[in-house]
LORO-770692 format. One record per residue (C-alpha): residue in three letters; x, y, z. Coordinates in steps of 0.05 Angstrom, whole numbers, plus 5000, padded with zeros to 4 digits. Each point is the difference from the previous one (the first is absolute). Last residue first. Layout:
alaXYZ...
***
This chain:
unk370072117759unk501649714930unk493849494974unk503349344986unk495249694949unk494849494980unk500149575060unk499150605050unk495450294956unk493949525000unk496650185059unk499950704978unk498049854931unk494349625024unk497250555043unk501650584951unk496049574949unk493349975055unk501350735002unk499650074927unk494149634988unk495850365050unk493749635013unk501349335027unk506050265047unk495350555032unk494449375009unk504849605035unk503450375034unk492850305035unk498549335013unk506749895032unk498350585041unk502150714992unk500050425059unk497450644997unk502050524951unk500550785018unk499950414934unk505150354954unk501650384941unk500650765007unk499750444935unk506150124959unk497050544937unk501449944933unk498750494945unk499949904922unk502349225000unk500449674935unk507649825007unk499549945074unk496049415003unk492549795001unk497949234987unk492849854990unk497649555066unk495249534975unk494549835051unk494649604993unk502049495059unk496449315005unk504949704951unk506050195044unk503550624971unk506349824951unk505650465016unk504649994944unk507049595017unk506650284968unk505749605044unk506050505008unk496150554993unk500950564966unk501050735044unk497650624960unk500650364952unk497250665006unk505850265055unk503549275005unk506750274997unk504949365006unk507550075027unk500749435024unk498350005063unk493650434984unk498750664985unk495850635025unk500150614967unk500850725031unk496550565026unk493249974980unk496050655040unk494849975054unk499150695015unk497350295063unk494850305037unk501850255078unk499650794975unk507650024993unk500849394954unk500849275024unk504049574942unk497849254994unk505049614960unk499049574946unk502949484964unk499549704940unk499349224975unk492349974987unk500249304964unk493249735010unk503149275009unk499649384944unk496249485031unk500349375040unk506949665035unk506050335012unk504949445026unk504350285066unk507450185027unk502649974934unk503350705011unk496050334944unk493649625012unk500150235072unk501750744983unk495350054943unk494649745046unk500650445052unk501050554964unk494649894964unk495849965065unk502550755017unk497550214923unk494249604976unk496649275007unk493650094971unk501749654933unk502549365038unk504649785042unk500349315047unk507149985037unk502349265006unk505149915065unk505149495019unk501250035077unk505650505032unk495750605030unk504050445030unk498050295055unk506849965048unk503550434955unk505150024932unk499650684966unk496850144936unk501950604963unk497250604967unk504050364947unk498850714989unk501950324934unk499750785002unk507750154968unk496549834926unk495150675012unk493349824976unk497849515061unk502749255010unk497349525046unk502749385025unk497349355007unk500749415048unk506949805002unk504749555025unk499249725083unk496449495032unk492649984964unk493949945011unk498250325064unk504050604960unk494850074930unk494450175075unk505050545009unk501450264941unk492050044972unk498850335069unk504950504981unk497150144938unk492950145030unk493049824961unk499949424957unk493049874956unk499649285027unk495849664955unk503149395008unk506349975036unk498849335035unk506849745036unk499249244992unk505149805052unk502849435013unk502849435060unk498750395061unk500149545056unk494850025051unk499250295076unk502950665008unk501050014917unk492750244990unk500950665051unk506250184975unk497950024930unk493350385026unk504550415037unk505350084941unk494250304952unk496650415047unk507050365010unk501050024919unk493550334987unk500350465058unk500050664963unk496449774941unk500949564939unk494949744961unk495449295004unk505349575029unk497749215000unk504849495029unk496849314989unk504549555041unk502549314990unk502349595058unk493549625009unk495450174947unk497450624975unk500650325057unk497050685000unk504150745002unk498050624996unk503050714999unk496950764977unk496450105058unk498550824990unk492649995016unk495550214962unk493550195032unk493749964979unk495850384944unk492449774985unk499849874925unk493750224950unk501649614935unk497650244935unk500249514938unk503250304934unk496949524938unk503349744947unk505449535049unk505849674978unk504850515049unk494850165049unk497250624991unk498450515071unk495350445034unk502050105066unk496850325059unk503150095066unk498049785062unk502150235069unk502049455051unk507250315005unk500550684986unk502850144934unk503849794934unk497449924937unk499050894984unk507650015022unk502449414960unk496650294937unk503050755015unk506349725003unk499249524932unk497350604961unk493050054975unk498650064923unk495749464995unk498149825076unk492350264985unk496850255059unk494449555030unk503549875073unk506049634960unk498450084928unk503149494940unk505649515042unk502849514954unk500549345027unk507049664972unk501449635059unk493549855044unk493750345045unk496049475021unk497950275058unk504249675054unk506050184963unk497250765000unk499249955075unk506349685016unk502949225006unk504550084954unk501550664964unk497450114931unk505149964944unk501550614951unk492750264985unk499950504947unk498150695001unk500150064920unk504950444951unk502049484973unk501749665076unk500150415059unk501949675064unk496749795059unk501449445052unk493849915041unk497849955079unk494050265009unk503250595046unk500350245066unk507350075023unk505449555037unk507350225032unk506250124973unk500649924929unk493550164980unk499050505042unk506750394982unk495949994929unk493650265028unk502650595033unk504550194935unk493449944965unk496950595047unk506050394997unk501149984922unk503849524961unk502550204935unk502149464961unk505449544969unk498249244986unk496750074923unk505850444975unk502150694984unk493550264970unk496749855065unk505550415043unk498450614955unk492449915007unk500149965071unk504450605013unk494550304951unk494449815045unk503750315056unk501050634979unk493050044969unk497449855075unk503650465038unk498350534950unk492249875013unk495250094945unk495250564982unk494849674951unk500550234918unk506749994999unk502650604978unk504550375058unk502649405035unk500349644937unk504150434971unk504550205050unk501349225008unk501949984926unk503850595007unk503849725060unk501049374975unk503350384926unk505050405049unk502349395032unk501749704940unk503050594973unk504350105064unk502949244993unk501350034929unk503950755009unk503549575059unk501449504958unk502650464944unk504250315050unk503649385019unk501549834928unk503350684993unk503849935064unk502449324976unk501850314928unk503050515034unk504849675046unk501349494929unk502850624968unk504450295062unk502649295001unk502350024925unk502750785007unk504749745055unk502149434967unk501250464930unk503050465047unk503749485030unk501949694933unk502450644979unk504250105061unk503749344987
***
């Protein structure tokens, strides 16, 4: 007995050790790490051939580090943080485009309806060569979104490629002001409602129920066609509440970080809001992050039929981290999955009915498809635009030229003799 406790003894006095060992080595790890930035910044500071701020090195490599950890975390500093809180909670000067970089390329993502780019011709797939004559190469998505943005009713200068273009054309565009209206809705016939949510900010889901509450005053609601179309996404718990108006209970997705014990599960509860009617949601390759989780959750719980394209398939999450000097960090956090159990991080959401947009014949435009997997950098910009209201010519003419809404309608009308979709 006393020489297995010694031997015990000795055992645990071994494995103390090794764990102190192993702890040292990552602190030795840790110090020469640090101690190779500071040379390297010593260097520079005392070779480079222009004297260069500290402030600014310091920062440039915090951006570098987050870059090399994924496309979605960054370094945001003061002036960006500024612009960001704008975007969710008020409305900023702008063109009004959805950027990301694309091999290597400022590419444009979708532009926003009803803007100044829109309005310009500007489309999906563009890619952006000088803004205000200086090349956009090698420039990073911040300081792109900067240079874009300003005052409203200043121009800025664009010279751009269209996707089966030779040429680059240059566009001088006048900014305006984006507004953050990121809900609209248009009857497509009596009963049936087009539901369009562009991205997801603060009051997505309360502009959402008023304009529901506001149709079903004086008609019944018999369907939805909830349009998630190039809606980029924007805030998770927008994405859960607007998942809620359509459904009673079960749940909508849950998030899981790198330690096991992190999983969150959000639920639906049963309210006063909830929408009841068959519903089609309409995807396609510009529907990322919050709108996939609105679409996962629907077509996981058979509450709706996925009709269009495969998603964009950005299924991580990430939280915005203030720092000391009011910048901050915007840092992935966790994954995102479905019902059951589905990861679309560069997958994406398949539909239930696969239905290519096919533009009206008047329309030129082909809309190249740009997901997650091929993504470098991609950046949420605000989706939205007052909309008066439609008339039946106005149906009419929206119903002629989008194939997939025009299926959403049918589908929707159709359902309730097809199948028993669960509340």
């Amino acid at each position: 007995m006393r020489f297995s406790h010694i031997l015990g003894t000795m055992v645990l006095l071994a494995g103390l050790c090794a764990t102190a060992s192993s702890s040292q080595a990552r602190d030795t790890d840790h110090y020469q790490a640090l101690k190779q930035f500071s040379q390297v910044l010593d260097l520079i500071e005392k070779n480079y051939v222009q004297e260069v701020n500290r402030t600014d090195l310091i920062h440039g490599a915090i951006q570098g580090m987050l870059n090399s950890i994924d496309p979605h975390s960054t370094y945001i500093d003061l002036e960006k943080f500024k612009m960001m809180q704008e975007e969710f909670q008020g409305e900023f000067g702008g063109i009004g485009i959805q950027i990301g970089v694309r091999d290597k390329r400022l590419t444009v993502i979708a532009p926003i309806e009803d803007t100044p780019a829109d309005k310009a011709g500007m489309r999906a797939g563009d890619i952006i060569l000088e803004i205000d004559g200086i090349s956009a190469m090698d420039i990073s998505l911040e300081d792109a979104v900067s240079k874009i943005r300003g005052p409203k009713g200043k121009a800025v200068d664009l010279t751009i490629l269209h996707k089966d273009s030779q040429s680059p054309e240059k566009l001088t565009i006048v900014r305006g002001t984006i507004p953050l209206i990121s809900v609209k809705t248009k009857e497509l016939e009596p009963g049936y409602l087009h539901v369009r949510v562009t991205d997801f900010k603060a009051n997505t889901t309360e502009d959402l129920h008023r304009k529901l509450q506001e149709y079903t005053a004086t008609k019944e609601l018999k369907g939805v066609v909830l349009d998630l179309r190039n809606n980029p996404g924007g805030l998770l718990n927008q994405a859960i509440s607007v998942t809620d108006t359509f459904l009673r209970d079960g749940l909508i997705v849950y998030t899981q970080g790198r330690d096991p014990k992190s999983r969150k599960d959000e639920l639906a509860s049963r309210q006063a809001s909830d929408v009841t009617c068959p519903v089609v949601v309409l995807i396609n390759s510009g529907s990322a992050s919050a709108s996939e989780i609105v679409a996962g959750a629907l077509q996981d719980r058979k509450r709706a039929i996925l009709v269009g394209e495969r998603t964009f398939g950005k299924g991580s999450v990430q939280s915005i981290m203030p720092l000391s000097d009011g910048s901050a960090v915007k840092l992935t956090i966790a994954l995102y999955y479905t019902p059951n159990g589905r990861s679309i991080q560069a997958a994406g959401i398949d539909p239930d009915v696969e239905l290519p947009f096919v533009a009206a014949a008047e329309e030129t435009e082909e809309k190249g498809e740009f997901r997650e997997a091929n993504l470098s950098k991609h950046l949420d910009n605000p989706n939205g635009g007052s909309q008066p209201g439609a008339t039946e010519l106005d149906i009419k003419e929206a119903l002629a030229k989008d194939n997939q809404l025009r299926m959403g309608l049918s589908m929707v009308k159709s359902l309730p003799r097809f199948m028993q979709l669960s509340n």
